[in-house]
C-alpha positions, 0 to 999 in steps of 0.5 A, a space after each residue: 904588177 903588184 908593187 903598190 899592194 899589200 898581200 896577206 896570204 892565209 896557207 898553214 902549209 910551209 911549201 904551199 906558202 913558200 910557193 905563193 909567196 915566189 910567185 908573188 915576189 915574180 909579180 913585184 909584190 914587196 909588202 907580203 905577210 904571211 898568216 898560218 891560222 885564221 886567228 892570226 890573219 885577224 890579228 895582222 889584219 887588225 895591225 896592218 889592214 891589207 888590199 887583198 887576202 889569199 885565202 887557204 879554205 883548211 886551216 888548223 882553226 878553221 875548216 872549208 866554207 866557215 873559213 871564207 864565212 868568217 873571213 867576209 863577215 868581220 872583214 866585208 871590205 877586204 877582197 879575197 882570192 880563195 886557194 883550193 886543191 885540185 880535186 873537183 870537190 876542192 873546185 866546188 867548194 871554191 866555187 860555193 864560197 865565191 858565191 859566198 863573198 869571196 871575189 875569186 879562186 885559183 887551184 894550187 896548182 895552177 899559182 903561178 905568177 900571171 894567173 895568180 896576178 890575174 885573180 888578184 886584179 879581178 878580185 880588186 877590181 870586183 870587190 871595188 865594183 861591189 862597193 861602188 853599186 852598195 855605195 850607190 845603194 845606200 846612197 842618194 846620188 844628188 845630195 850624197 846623203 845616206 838613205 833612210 835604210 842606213 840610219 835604221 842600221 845605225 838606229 839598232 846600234 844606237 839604242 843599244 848603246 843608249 839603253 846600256 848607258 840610259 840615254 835617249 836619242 831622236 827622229 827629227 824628219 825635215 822637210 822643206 814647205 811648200 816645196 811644190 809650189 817652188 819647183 813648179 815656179 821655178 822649174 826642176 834644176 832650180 829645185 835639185 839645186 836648193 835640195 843640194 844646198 839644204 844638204 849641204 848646210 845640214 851637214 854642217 850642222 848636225 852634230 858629230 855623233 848624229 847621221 843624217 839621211 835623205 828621204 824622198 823629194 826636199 826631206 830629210 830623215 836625222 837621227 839625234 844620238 846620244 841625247 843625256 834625256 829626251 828633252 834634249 831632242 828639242 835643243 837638238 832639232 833647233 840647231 839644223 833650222 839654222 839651216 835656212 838663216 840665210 838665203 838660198 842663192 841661185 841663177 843669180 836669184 835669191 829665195 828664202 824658204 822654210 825647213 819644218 820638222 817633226 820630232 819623235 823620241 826615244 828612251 829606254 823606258 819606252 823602246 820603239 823600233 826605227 819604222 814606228 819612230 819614224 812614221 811618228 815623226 813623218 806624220 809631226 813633220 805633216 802637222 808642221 808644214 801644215 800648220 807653218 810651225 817649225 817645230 811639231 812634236 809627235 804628240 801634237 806639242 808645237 815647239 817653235 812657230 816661224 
């Protein structure tokens, strides 16, 4: 049944609307809105998200595949069931604007309450599967970190923003030294447990407008945002070797170890793209477990010994 969900049916046609509307009533559906245009669909949906949209492909403001384009490209989180004619150009292009982002179709003439209902279960449980594997995608499965691909998502937005705003921000790559040398002392388990326990702690540490991500073996990749001018980057990096103040703890054994970290930065004065930055910071952060220091400028500076 449909009770616990929200339906927002798109359809300008009064009789069309009337009829998807009873059929959904017969299949216990209680919160239904009703949009005549695109544009007001957007408008209900920005005041009242809903779990799955109905979605006529011909309205007065939008016309066949654009509608469904639209409809994913501002709101990808939304599963919808595409309402299409009977004809067989209807059928292909409903079977184009699911493989277009839309989960599924049904031909108006055949909406009645168990097929209907059947389109919208699918289309949930699909939209909630293409969630888990983009979820498992763009993220690491042992720490929950993002991977670095969503920071460089979050980078473009970010120097953006800051070049309007003049503004700096930073790439801080972290590792954990001689990480090697402990996983093949004390074995792959112990080693994924002190990668979950850094994680955890760096979480906690980061600030509210940075990200941070999980680079390959013990490394991280932090994204410092919203700096008021790139010497603040520092300030920042320092804060996440708070990480290791304490020791690690586990199978009753206790370990202390070292986090470095190599720093990149960013202004508006001299723009670089994510993979440059980060490749500067990825080769500071060599000089700095190489050399024991905590801090390692990409310019060859060391900020911190440890």
């Amino acid at each position: 049944m449909l009770d616990t969900y929200s339906i927002l049916l798109v359809e300008d046609m009064a009789s069309d609307a009337a009829l998807v509307e009873i059929c959904l009533r017969e299949c216990g559906a209680e919160r239904i809105a009703i949009a005549g245009t695109l544009r007001e669909a957007f408008a209900r949906i920005d005041g009242d998200p809903p779990d799955v949209v109905l979605l006529d492909l011909n309205l007065p403001d939008s016309h066949g595949l654009r509608t469904v384009e639209t409809m994913v490209r501002l709101h990808p989180e939304l599963p919808i069931v595409v309402l299409t004619g009977f004809g067989a150009d209807d059928m292909v292009i409903a079977a184009e604007a699911v493989r277009g982002g839309a989960q599924d179709f049904i031909t108006k003439d055949n909406v009645e309450p168990t097929a209907l209902q059947r389109a919208i279960m699918f289309a949930i449980e699909r939209k909630q599967q293409e969630r888990r594997r983009l979820h498992h995608l763009d993220h690491d499965e042992l720490t929950g970190l993002p991977r670095p691909h969503v920071l460089a998502r979050l980078f473009a937005t970010s120097a953006s923003r800051c070049a309007r705003s003049g503004r700096s921000l930073a790439l801080a790559s972290l590792g954990i030294r001689a990480f090697g040398q402990l996983r093949d002392e004390r074995g792959a388990e112990w080693a994924d447990a002190l990668i979950a326990a850094v994680a955890a702690r760096l979480r906690k540490k980061i600030r509210r407008h940075d990200a941070l991500a999980r680079q390959e073996d013990a490394r991280f990749l932090a994204l410092l945002d919203n700096l008021p001018d790139p010497g603040h980057a520092e300030t920042a990096a320092r804060r996440l070797l708070a990480v290791t103040a304490e020791p690690f703890s586990f199978q009753d054994s206790f370990c202390e170890v070292q986090v470095c970290i190599g720093l990149s930065r960013w202004d508006a004065s001299l723009p670089r793209p994510f993979e440059e930055l980060r490749e500067a910071a990825d080769r500071a952060l060599e000089q700095a477990l190489r050399r024991g220091v905590a801090v390692h400028l990409e310019n060859g500076e060391m900020l911190a010994t440890s």
